[in-house]
N, C-alpha and C positions, 0 to 999 in steps of 0.2 A: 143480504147485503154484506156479510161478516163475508161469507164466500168471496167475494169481486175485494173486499179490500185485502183479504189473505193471498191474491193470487198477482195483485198490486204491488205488496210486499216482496212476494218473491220475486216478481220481474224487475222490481227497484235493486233488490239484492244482485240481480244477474249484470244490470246496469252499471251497479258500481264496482261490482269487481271487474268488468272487462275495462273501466276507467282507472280502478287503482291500481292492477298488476303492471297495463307498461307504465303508469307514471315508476311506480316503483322500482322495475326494471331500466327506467332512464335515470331517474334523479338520483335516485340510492347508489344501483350497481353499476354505471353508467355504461350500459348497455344499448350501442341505439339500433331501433329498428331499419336503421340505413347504413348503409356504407358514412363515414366521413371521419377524417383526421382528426384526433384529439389534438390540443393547443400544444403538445409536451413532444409530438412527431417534428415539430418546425424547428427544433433546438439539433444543437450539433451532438448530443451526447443520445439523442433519442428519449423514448420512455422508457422509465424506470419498472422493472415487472414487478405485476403485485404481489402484495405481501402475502403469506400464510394463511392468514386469517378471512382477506378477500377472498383468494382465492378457491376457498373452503366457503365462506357464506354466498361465494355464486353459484358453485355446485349445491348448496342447499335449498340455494330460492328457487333456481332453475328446476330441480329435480322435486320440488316440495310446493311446488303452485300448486297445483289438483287437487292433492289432497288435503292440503291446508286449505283450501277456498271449499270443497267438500265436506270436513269436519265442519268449519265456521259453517255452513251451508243445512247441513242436519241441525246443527243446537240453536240456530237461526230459526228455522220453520219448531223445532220444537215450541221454543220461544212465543212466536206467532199462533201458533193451533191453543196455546194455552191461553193468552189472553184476547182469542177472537174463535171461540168456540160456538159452533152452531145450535142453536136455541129448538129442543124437538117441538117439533109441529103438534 
């Protein structure tokens, strides 16, 4: 039974990351998965380009998903295998 809920665990974990990366790619970086006008295109002056800082923390997110979701993903099931270890027969 430890088995079926360790493997629960990690299907949960796969679940939520494929729901928190584009939330976090929309609402953070404001990144959208479609074509559409930001509210700052409709003005006469246009948008302002990003700052240094943005534009350095979207090459980090962009380029650093995988393996940030991979790291958290190992110390995750470490996590898991330690307090739902199999009981020998």
């Amino acid at each position: 039974m430890k088995k079926v809920i360790r493997y629960l665990l990690y299907l949960s974990f796969v679940v939520i990351a494929l729901i928190a990366w584009p939330l976090y790619f929309i609402l953070v970086l404001g990144i959208l998965p479609f074509p559409a006008d930001p509210a700052c295109a409709f003005e006469q002056a246009g948008c302002p380009p990003p700052s240094a800082f943005e534009h350095i923390l979207r090459v980090i997110s962009i380029f650093g998903a995988i393996p940030a979701t991979v790291l958290l993903f190992v110390f995750f099931r470490l996590w898991v295998r330690s307090r739902f270890k199999d009981e020998p027969h």
